[in-house]
PASEBA-1860 file (N, C-alpha, C; in nm, 3 decimals):
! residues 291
1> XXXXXXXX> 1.328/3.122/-7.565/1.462/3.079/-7.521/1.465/3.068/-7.369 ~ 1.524/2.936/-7.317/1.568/2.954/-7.188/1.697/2.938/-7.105 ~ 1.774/2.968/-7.055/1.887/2.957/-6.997/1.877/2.794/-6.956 ~ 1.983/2.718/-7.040/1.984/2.575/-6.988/2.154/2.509/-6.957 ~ 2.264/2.648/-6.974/2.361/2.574/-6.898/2.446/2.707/-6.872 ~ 2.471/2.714/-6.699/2.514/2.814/-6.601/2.654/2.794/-6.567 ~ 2.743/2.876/-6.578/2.871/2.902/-6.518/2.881/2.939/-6.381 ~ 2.954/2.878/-6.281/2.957/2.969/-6.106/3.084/2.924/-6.086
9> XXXXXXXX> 3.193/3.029/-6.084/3.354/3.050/-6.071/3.311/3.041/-5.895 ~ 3.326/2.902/-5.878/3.304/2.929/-5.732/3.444/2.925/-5.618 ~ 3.415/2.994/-5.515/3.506/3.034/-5.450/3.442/2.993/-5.306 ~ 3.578/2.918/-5.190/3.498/2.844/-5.033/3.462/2.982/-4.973 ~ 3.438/3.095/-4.986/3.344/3.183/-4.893/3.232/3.168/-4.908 ~ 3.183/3.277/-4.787/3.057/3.249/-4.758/2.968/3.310/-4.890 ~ 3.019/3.343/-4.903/2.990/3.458/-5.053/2.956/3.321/-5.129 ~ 3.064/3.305/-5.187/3.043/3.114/-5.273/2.979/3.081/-5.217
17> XXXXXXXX> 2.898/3.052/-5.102/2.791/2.923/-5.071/2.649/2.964/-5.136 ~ 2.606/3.081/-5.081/2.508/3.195/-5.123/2.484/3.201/-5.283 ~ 2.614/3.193/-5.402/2.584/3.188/-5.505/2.548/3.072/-5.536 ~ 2.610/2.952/-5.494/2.553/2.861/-5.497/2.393/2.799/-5.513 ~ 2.369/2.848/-5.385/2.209/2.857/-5.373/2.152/2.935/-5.492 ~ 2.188/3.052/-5.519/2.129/3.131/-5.591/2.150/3.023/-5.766 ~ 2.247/2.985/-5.806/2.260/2.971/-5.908/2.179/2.823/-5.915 ~ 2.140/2.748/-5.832/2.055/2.646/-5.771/1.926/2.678/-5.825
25> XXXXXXXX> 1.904/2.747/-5.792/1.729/2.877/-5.790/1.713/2.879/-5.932 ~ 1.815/2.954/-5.987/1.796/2.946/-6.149/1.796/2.816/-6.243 ~ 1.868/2.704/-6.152/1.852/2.611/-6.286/1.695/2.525/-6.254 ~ 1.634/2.570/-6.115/1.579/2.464/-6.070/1.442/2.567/-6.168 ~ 1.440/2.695/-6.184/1.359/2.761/-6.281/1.337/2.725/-6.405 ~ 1.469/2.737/-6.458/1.474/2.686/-6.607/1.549/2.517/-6.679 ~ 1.549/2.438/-6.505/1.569/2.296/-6.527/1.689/2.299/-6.580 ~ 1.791/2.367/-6.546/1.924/2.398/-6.624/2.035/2.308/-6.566
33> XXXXXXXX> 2.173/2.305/-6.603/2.256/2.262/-6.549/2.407/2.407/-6.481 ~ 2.405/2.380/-6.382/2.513/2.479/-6.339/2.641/2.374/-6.333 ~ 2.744/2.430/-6.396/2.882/2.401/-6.404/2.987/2.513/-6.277 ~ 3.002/2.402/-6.184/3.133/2.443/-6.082/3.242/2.481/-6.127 ~ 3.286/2.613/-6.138/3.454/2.607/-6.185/3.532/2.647/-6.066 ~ 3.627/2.599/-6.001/3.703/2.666/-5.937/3.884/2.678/-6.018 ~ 3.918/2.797/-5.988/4.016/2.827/-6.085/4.146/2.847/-5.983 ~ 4.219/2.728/-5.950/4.349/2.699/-5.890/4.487/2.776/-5.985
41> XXXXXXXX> 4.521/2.845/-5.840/4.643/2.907/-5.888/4.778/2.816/-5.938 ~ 4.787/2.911/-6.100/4.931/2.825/-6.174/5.046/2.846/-6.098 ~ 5.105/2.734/-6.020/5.220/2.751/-5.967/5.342/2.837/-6.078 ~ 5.325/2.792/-6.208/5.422/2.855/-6.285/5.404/3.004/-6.284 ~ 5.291/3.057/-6.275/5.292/3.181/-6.277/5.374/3.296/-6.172 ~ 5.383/3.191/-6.076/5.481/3.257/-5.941/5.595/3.307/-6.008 ~ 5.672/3.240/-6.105/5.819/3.261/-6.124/5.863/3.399/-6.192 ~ 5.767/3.422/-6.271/5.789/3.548/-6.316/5.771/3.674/-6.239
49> XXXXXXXX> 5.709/3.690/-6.143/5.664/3.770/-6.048/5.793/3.762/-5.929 ~ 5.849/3.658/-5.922/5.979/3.634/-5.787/6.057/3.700/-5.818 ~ 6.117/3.809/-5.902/6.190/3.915/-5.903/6.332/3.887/-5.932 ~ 6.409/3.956/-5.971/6.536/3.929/-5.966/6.583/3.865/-5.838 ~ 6.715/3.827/-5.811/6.810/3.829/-5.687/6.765/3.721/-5.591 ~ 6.707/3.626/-5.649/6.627/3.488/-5.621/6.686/3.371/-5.696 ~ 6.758/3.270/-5.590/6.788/3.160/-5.650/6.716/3.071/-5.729 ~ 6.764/2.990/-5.805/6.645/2.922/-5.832/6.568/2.791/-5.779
57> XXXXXXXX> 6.624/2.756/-5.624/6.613/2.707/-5.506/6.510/2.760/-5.471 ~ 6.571/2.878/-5.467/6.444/2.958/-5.372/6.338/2.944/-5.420 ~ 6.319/3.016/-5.603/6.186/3.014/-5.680/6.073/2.872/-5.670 ~ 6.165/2.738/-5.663/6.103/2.642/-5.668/6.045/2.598/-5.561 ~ 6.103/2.701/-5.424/6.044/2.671/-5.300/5.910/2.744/-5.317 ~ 5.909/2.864/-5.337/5.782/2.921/-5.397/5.698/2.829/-5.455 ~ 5.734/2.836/-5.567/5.643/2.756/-5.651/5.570/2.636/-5.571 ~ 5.630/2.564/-5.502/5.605/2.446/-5.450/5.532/2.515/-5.328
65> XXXXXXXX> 5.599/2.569/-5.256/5.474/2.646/-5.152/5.279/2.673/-5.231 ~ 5.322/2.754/-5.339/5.195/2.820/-5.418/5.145/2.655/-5.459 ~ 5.187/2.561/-5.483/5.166/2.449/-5.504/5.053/2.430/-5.416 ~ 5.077/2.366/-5.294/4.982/2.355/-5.163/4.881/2.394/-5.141 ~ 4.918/2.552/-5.092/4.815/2.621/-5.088/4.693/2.592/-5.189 ~ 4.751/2.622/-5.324/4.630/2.603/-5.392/4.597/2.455/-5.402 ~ 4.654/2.418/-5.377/4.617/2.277/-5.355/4.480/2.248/-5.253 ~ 4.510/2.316/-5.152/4.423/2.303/-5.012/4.307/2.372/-5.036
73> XXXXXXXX> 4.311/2.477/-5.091/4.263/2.594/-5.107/4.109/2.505/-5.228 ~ 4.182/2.437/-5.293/4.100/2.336/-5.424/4.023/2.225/-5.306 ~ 4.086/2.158/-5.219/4.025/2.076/-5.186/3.868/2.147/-5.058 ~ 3.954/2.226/-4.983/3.827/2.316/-4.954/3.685/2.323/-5.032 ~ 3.712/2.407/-5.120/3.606/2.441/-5.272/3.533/2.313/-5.272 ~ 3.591/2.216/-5.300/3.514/2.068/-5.357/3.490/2.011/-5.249 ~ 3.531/2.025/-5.084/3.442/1.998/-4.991/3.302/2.062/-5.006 ~ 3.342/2.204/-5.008/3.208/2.326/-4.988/3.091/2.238/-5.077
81> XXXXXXXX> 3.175/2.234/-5.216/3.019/2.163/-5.293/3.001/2.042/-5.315 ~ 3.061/1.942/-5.222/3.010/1.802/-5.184/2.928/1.811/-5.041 ~ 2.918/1.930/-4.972/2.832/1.910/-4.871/2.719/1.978/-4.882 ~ 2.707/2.083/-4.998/2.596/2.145/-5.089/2.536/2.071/-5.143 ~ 2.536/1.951/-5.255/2.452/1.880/-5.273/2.413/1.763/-5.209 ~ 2.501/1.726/-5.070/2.441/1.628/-5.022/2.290/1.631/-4.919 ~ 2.216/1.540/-4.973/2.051/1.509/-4.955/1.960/1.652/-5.064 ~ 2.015/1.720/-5.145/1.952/1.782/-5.223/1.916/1.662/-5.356
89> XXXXXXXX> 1.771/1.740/-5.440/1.711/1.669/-5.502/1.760/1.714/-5.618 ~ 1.919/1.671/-5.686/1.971/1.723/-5.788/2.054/1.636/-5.810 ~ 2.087/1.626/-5.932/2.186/1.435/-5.975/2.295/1.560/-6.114 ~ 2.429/1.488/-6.048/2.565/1.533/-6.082/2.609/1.473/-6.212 ~ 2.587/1.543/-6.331/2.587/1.481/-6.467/2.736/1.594/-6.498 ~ 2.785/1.493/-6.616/2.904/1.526/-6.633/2.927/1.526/-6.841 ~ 2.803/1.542/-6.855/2.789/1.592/-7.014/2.658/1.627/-7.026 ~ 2.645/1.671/-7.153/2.503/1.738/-7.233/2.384/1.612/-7.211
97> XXXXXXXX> 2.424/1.493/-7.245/2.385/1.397/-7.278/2.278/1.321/-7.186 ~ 2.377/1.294/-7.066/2.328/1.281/-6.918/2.269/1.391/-6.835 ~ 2.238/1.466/-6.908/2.187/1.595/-6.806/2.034/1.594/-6.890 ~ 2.050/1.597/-6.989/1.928/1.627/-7.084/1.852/1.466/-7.040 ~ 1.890/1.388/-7.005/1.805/1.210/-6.973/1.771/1.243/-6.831 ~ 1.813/1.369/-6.780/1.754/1.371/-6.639/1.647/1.488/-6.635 ~ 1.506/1.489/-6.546/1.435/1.565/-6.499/1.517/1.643/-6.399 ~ 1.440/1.767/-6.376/1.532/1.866/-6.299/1.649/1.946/-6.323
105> XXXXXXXX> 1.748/2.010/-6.224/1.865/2.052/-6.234/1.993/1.987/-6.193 ~ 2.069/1.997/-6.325/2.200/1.898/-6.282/2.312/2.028/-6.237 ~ 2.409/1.934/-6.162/2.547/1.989/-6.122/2.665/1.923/-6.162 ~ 2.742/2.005/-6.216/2.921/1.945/-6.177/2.996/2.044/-6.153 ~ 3.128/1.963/-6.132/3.207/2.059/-6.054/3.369/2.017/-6.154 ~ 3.447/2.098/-6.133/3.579/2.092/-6.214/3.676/2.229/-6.141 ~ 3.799/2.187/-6.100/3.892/2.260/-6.042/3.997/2.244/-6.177 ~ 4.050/2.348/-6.222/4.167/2.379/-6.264/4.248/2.486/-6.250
113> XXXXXXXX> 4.392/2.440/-6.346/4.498/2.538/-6.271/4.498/2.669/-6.375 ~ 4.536/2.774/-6.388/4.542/2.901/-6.459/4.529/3.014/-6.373 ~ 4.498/3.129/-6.460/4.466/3.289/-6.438/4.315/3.296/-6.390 ~ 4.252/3.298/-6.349/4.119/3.347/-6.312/4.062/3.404/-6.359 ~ 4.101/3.578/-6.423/4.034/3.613/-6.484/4.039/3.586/-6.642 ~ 4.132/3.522/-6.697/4.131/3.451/-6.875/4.038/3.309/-6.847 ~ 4.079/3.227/-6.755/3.996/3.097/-6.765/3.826/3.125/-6.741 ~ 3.820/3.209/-6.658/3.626/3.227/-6.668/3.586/3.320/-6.757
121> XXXXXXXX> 3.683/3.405/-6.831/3.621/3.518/-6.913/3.585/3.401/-7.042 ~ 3.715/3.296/-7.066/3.704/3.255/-7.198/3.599/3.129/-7.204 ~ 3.595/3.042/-7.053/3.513/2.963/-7.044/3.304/2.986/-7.052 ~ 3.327/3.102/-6.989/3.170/3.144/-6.973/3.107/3.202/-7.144 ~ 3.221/3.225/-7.232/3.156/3.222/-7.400/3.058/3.119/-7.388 ~ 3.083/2.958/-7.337/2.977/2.830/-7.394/2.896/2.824/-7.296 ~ 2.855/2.938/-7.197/2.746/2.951/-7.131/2.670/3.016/-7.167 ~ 2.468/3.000/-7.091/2.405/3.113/-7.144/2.418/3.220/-7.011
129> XXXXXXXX> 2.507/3.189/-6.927/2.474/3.303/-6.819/2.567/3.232/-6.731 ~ 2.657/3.363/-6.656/2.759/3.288/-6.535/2.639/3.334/-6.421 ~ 2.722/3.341/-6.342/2.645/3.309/-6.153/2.780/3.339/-6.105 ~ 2.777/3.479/-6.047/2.904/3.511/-5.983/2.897/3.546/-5.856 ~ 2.971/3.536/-5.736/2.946/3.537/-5.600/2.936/3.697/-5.584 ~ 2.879/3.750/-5.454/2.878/3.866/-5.412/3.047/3.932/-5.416 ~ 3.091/4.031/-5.449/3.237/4.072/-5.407/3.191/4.051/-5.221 ~ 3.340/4.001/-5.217/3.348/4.027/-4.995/3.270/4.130/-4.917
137> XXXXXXXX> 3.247/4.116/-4.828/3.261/4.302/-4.785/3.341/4.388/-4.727 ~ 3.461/4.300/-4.720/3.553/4.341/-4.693/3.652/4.390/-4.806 ~ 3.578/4.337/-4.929/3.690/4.356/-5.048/3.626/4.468/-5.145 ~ 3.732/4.543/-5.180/3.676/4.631/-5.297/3.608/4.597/-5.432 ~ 3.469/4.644/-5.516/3.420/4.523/-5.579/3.569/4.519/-5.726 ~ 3.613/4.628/-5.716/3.715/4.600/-5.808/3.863/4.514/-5.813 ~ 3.864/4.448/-5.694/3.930/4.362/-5.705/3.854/4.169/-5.736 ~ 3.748/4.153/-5.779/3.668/4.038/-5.829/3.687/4.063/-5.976
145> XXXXXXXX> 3.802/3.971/-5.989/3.863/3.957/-6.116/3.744/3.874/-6.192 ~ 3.679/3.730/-6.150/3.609/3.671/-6.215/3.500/3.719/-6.276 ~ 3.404/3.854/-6.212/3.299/3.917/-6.220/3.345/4.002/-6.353 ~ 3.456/4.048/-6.277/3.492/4.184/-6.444/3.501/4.093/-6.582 ~ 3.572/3.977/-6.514/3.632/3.932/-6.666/3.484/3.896/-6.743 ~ 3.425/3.825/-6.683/3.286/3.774/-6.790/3.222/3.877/-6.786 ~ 3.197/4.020/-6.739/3.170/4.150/-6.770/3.205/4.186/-6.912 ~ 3.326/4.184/-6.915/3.405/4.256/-7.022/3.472/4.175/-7.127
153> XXXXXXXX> 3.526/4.041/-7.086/3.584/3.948/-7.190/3.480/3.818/-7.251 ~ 3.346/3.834/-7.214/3.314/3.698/-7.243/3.190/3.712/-7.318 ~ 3.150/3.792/-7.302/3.030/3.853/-7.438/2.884/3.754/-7.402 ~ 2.889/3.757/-7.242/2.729/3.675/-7.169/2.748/3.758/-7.068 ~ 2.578/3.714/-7.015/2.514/3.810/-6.909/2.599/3.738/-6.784 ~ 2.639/3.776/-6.660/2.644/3.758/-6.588/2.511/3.821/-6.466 ~ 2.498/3.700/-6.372/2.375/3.742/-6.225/2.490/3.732/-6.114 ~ 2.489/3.851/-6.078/2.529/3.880/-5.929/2.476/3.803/-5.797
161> XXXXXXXX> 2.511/3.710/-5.779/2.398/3.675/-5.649/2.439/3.755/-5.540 ~ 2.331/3.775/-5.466/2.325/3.857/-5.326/2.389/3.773/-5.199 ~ 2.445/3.862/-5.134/2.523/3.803/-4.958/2.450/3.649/-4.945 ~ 2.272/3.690/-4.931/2.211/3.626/-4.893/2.144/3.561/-4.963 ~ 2.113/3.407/-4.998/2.005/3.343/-5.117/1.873/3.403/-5.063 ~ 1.810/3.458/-5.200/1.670/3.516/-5.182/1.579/3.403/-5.168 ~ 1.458/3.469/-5.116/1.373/3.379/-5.106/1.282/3.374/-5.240 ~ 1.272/3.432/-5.346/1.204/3.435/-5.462/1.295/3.461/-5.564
169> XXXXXXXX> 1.283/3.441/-5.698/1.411/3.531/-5.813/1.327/3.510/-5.942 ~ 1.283/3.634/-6.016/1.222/3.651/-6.101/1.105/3.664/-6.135 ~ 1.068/3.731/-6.015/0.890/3.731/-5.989/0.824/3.902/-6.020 ~ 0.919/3.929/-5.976/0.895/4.105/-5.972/1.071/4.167/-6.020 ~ 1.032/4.219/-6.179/1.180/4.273/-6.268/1.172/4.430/-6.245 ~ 1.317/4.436/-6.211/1.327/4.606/-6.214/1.399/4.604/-6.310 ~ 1.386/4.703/-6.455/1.513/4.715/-6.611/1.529/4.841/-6.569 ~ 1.672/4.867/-6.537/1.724/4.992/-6.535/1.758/5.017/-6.699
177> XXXXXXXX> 1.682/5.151/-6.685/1.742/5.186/-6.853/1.745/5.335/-6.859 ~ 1.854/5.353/-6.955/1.937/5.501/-6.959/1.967/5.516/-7.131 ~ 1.928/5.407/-7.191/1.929/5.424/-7.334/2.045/5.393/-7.428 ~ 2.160/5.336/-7.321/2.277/5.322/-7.379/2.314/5.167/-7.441 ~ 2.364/5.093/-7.507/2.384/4.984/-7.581/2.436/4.865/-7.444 ~ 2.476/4.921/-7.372/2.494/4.832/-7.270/2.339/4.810/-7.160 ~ 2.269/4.876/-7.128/2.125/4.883/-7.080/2.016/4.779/-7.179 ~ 2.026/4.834/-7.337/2.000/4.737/-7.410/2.035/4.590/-7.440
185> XXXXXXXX> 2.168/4.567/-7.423/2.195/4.426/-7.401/2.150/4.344/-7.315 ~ 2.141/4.456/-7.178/2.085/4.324/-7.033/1.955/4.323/-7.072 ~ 1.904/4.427/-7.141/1.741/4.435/-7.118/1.717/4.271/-7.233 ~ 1.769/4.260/-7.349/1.774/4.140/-7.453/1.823/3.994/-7.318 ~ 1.923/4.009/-7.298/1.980/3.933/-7.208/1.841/3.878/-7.123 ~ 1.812/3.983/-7.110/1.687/3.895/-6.921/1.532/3.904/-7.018 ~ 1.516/3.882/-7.139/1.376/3.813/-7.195/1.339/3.740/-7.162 ~ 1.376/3.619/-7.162/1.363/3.477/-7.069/1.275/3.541/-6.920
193> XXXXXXXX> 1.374/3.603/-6.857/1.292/3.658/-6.721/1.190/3.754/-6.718 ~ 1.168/3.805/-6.806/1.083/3.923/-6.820/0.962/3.857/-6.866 ~ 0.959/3.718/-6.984/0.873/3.648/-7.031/0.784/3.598/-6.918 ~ 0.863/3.574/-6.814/0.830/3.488/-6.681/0.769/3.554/-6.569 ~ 0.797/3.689/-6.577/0.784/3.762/-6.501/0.620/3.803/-6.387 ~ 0.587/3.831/-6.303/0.413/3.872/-6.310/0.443/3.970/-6.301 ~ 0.549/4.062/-6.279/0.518/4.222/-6.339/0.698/4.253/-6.348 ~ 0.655/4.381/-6.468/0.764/4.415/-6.504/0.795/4.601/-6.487
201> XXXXXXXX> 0.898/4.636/-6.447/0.905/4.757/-6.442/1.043/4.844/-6.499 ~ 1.038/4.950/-6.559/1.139/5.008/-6.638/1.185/5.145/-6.560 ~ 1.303/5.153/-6.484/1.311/5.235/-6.393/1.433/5.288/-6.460 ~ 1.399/5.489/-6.485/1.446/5.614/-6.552/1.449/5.695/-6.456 ~ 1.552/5.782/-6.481/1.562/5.945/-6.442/1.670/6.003/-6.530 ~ 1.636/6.155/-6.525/1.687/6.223/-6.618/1.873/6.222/-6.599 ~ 1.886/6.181/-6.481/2.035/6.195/-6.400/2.097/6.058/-6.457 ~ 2.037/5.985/-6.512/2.097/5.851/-6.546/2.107/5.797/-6.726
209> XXXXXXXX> 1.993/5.927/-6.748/1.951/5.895/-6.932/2.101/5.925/-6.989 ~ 2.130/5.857/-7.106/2.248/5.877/-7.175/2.199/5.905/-7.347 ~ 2.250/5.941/-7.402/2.214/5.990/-7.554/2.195/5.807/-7.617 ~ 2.061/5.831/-7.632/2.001/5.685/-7.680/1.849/5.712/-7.652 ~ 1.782/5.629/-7.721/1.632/5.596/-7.695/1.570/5.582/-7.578 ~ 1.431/5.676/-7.549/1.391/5.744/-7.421/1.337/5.555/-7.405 ~ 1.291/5.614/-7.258/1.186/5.473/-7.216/1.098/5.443/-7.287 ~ 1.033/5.544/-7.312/0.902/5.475/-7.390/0.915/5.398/-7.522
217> XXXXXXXX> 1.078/5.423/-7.553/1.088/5.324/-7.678/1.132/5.219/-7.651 ~ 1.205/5.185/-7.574/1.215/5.060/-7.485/1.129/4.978/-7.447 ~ 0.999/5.070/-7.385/0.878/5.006/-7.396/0.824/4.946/-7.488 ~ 0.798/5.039/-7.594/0.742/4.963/-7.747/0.856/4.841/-7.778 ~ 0.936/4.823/-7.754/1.008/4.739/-7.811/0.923/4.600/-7.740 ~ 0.960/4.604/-7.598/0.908/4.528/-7.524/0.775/4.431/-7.526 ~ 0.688/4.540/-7.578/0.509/4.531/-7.620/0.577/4.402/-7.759 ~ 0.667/4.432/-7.892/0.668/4.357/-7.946/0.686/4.197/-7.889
225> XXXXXXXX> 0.732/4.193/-7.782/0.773/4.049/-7.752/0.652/4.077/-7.649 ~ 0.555/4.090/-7.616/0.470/4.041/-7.549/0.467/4.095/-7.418 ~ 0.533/4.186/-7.364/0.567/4.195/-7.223/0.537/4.316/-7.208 ~ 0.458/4.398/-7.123/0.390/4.491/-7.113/0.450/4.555/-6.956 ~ 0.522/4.638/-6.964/0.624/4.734/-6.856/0.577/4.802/-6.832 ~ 0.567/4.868/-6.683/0.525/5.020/-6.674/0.673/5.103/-6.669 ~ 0.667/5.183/-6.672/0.769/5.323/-6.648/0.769/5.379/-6.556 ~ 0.849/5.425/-6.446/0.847/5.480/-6.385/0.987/5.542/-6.310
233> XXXXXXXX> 0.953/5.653/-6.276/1.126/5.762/-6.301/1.155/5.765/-6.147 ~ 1.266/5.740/-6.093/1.322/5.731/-5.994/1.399/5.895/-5.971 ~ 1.406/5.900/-5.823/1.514/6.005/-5.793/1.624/5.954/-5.719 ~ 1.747/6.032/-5.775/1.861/5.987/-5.722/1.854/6.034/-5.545 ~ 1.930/5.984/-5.492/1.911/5.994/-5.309/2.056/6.083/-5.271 ~ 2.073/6.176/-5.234/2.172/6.271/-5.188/2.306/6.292/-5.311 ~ 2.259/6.291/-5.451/2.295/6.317/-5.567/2.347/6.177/-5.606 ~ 2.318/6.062/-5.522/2.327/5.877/-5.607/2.271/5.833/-5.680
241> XXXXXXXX> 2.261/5.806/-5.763/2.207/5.790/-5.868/2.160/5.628/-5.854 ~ 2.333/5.550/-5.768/2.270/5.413/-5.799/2.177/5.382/-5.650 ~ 2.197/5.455/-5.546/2.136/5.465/-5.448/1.955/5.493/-5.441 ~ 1.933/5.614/-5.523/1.798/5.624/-5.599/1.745/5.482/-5.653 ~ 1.853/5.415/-5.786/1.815/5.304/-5.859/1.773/5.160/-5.798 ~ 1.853/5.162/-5.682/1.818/5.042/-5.552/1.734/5.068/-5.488 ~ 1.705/5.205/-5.442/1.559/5.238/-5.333/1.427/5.226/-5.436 ~ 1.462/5.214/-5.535/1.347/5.218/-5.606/1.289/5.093/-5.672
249> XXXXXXXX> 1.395/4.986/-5.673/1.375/4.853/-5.688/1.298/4.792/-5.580 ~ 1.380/4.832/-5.466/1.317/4.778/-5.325/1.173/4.833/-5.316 ~ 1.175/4.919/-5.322/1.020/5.000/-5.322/0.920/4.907/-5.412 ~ 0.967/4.899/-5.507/0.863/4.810/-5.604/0.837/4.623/-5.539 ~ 0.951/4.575/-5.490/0.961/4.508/-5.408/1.033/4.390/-5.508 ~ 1.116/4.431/-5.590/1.188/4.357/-5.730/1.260/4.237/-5.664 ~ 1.279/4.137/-5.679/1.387/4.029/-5.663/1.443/3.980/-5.791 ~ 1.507/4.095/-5.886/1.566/4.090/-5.990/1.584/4.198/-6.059
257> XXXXXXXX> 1.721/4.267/-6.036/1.784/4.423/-6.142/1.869/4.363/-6.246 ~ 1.793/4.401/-6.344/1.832/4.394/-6.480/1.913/4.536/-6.524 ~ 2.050/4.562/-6.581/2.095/4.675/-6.592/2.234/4.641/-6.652 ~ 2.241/4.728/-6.780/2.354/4.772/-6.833/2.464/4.775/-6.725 ~ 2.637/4.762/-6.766/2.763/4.775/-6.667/2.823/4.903/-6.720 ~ 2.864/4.951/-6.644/2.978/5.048/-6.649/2.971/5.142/-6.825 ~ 2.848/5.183/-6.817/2.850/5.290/-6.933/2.970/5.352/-6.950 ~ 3.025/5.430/-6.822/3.134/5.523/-6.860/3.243/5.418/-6.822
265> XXXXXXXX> 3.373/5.464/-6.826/3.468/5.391/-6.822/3.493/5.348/-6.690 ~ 3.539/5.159/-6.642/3.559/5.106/-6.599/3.627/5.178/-6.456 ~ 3.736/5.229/-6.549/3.848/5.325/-6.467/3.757/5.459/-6.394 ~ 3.705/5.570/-6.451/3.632/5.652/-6.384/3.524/5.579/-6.315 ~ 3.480/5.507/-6.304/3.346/5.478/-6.190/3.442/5.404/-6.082 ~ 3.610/5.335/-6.093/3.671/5.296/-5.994/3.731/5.425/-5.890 ~ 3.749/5.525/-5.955/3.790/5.622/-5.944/3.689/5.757/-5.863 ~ 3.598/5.756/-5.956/3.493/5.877/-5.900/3.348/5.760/-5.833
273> XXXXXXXX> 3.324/5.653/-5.842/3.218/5.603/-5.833/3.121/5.604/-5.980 ~ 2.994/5.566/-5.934/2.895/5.539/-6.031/2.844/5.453/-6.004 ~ 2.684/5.472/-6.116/2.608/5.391/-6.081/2.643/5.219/-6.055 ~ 2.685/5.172/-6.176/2.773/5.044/-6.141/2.837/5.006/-6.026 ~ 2.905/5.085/-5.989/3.020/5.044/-5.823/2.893/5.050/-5.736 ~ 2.829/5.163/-5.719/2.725/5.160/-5.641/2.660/5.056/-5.622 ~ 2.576/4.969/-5.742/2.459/4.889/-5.714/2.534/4.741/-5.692 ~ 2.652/4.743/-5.725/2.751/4.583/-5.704/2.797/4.591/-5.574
281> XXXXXXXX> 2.857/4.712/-5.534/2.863/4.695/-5.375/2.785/4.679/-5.264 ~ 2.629/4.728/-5.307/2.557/4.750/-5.233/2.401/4.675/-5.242 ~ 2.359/4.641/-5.377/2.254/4.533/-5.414/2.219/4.413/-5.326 ~ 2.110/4.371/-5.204/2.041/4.290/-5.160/1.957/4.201/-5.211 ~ 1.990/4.186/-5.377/1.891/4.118/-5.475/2.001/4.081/-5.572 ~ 1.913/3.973/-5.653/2.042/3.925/-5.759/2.047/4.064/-5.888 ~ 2.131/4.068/-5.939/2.155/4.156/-6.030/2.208/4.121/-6.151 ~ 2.144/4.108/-6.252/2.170/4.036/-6.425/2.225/4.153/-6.469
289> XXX> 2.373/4.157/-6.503/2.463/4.270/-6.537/2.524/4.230/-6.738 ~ 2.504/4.320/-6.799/2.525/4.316/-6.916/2.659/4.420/-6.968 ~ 2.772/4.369/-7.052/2.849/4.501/-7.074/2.828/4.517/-7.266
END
């Protein structure tokens, strides 16, 4: 199996340009097509939120304000990725049909109006994989509605791209695994990459194992599809667990973390931290996240 059509909820930061590239990287790997979504705010949605004690003058001035903006806000976006593919060696197909009659990786792009996080959770189902921008760094990663939603509502892998487009992706795999059904999904999820891989590595510690199957059965699983992992147990770094899990990727010299999301609840790792908040805020590599 190979990943042959990509979701990227793209957004005009610099963050969005970077995934861009990155999600570029992957189709130009697996000759895929990446689909542009940018998700323009529903002016209707303003009205319910304008509160009591508001004319309905007023509301429509709103509305019509939120109009604009996202208006501008849309035309931005579809500048950003009309000056992204211009003089790149990639042709802008706009079905299955025309993409599959072309060599290489195709692009399109599509702005619509809605919720952000319902339109990419429900859209990225007919993908094999979204491409989601870095959270800001100025922004908390729990406010990247698009990231959570295809996390949690859309039942596909999402790849984190990094600040920065890497210079390699899928050459050297780090599988974080702790034994839990979500660790198992990304590890199924990134076969394709692991198939591809020239080395593969399965990175444990006892601070991260969860009641589920040790590494070494993970391993055997692995051996069945052909792919031969080493093991090797990480230590957490001043009791971090995801801090350990990143120094130890880098160490191996990985340009790809494969890893289960938010084992424990969403809410406690927003709350107390965890490995999850950790490696999304802080990851210099793309990151294939599974929930």
């Amino acid at each position: 199996m190979a990943y042959r059509r990509l979701l990227l909820p793209l957004t005009g930061t610099a963050a969005g340009e970077a995934a861009l590239h990155t999600a570029l990287m992957v189709a130009r790997i697996w000759n895929a097509h990446v689909h542009c979504l940018h998700v323009r705010v529903d002016a209707r949605d303003v009205a319910p939120l304008a509160g009591e004690g508001l004319s309905g003058a007023m509301i429509e001035e709103m509305m019509a304000a939120t109009e604009r903006e996202s208006g501008e806000r849309a035309g931005r976006v579809h500048a950003l990725f009309e000056r992204f593919v211009q003089g790149l060696d990639v042709t802008i197909a706009l079905n299955a049909e025309s993409a599959l009659r072309t060599e290489g990786p195709t692009l399109s792009f599509e702005s619509i109006a809605g919720r952000e996080e319902d339109v990419v959770a429900q859209q990225s189902r007919l993908y094999d994989m979204a491409v989601v921008p870095h959270p800001e760094a100025d922004d908390d990663v729990s406010s990247s509605d698009a990231l959570h939603a295809v996390l949690f509502d859309s039942g596909r892998p999402v790849l984190i791209a990094p600040r920065q487009p890497p210079a390699t992706l899928g050459t050297r795999v780090c599988c974080a695994w702790n034994g839990t059904a979500e660790s198992a999904a990304a590890i199924n999820a990134a076969l394709p990459w692991l198939h591809r891989a020239e080395q593969v590595r399965l990175l444990h510690s006892e601070g991260y194992q969860r009641r589920g199957p040790s590494v070494e059965g993970i391993r055997a699983y692995l051996r069945w599809h052909e792919i031969e992992a080493e093991a090797v147990a990480f230590q957490p770094q001043t009791r971090e667990v995801g801090a350990g899990l990143l120094g130890a990727a880098r160490d191996f010299g990985a340009d790809l973390l494969c890893m289960g999301a938010y084992s424990h609840s969403r809410l406690r790792q927003l709350i107390l931290g965890g490995v999850t908040r950790h490696v999304l805020e802080n990851a210099d590599i793309p990151v294939l996240m599974c929930r």
